[in-house]
One Martini backbone bead per residue (centre of mass of N, CA, C, O) as a GRO file, in nm:
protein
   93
    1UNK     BB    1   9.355  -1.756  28.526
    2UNK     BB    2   9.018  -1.730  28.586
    3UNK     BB    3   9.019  -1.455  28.561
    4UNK     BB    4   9.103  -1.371  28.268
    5UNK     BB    5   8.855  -1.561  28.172
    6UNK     BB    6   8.624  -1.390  28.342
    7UNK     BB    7   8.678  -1.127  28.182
    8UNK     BB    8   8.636  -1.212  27.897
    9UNK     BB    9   8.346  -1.300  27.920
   10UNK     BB   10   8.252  -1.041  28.013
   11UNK     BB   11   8.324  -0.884  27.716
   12UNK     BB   12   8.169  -1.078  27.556
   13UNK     BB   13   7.892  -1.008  27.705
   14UNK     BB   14   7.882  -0.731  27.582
   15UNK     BB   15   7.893  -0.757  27.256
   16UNK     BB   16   7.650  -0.918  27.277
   17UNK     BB   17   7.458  -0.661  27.359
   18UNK     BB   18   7.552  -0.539  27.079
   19UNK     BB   19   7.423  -0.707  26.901
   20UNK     BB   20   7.142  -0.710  27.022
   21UNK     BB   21   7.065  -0.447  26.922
   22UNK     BB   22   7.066  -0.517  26.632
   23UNK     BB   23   6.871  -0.745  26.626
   24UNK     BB   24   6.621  -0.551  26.716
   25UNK     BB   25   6.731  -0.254  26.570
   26UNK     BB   26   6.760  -0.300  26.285
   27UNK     BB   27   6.688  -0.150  25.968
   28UNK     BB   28   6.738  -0.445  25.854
   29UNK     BB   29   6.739  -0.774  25.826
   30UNK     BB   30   7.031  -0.822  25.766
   31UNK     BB   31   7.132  -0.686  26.044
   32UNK     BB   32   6.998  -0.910  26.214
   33UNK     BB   33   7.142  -1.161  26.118
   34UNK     BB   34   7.409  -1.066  26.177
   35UNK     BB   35   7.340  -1.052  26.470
   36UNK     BB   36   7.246  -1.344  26.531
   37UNK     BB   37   7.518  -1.427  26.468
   38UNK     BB   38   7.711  -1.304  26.628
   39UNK     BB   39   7.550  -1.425  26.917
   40UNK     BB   40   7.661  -1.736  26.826
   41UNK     BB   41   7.959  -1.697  26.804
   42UNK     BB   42   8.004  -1.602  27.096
   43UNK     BB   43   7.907  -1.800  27.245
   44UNK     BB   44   8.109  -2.037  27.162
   45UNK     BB   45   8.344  -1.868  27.345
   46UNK     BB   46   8.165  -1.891  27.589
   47UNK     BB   47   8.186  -2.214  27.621
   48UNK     BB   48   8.514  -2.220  27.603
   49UNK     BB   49   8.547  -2.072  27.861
   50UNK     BB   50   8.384  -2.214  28.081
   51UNK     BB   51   8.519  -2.454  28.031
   52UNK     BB   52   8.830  -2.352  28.121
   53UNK     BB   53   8.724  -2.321  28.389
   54UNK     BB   54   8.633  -2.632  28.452
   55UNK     BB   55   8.836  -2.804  28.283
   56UNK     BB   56   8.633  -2.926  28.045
   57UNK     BB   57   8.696  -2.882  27.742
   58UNK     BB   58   8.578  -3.136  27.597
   59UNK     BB   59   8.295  -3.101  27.646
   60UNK     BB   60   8.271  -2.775  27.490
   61UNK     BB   61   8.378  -2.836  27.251
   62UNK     BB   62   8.097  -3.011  27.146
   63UNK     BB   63   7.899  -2.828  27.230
   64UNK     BB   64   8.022  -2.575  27.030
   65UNK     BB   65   7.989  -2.733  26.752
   66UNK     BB   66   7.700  -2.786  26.742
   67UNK     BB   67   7.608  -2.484  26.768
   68UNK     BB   68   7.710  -2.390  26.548
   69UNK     BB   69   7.599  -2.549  26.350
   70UNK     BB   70   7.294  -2.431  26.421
   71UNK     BB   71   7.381  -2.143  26.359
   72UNK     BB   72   7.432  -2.179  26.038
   73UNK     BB   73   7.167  -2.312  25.963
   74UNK     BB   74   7.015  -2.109  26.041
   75UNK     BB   75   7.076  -1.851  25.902
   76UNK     BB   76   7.057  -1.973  25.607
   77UNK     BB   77   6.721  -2.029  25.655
   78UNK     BB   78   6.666  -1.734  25.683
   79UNK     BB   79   6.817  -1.590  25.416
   80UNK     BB   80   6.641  -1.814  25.227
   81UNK     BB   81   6.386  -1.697  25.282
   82UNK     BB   82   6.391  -1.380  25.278
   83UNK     BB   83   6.470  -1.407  24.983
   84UNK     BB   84   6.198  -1.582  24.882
   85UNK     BB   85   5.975  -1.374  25.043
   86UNK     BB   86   6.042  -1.054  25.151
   87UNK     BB   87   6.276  -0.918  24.960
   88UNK     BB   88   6.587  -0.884  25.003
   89UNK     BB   89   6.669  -0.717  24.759
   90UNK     BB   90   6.514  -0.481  24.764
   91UNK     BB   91   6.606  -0.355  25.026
   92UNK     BB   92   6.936  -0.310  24.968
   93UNK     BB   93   6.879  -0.078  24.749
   0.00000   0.00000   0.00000
């Protein structure tokens, strides 16, 4: 079962890396945010799947929603910051 999860992982992070392209090379600030969020999303999966692998699951559950709960705050100040500084809505027209 532990192969599984291993293979899991590795897929998972394959995706990240595909996510990490869009973040650094993304064409408008929008797609980079996109990407910088997705990269936090699949984190937290590959944190339960650690979790999963290691038998320790209530530990990395706990992990796992604090990081949730701070990519989702990161996120949201980083999309308010650039809406009302660097005029994301100009961009995206």
């Amino acid at each position: 079962m532990s192969t599984i999860f291993l293979g899991c992982g590795i897929y998972i992070t394959f995706l990240m890396l595909m996510s990490l392209y869009r973040a650094l090379f993304g064409p408008t600030v929008l797609d980079r945010l996109i990407g910088v969020n997705a990269i936090g999303s699949k984190t937290v999966v590959l944190l339960l799947l650690i979790g999963m692998i290691y038998r320790r699951i209530d530990m990395f559950v706990d992990i796992s929603l604090a990081y949730a709960l701070l990519n989702f705050i990161a996120v949201i100040a980083a999309s308010r910051y650039f809406q009302k500084r660097k005029g994301l809505h100009d961009e995206i027209k």
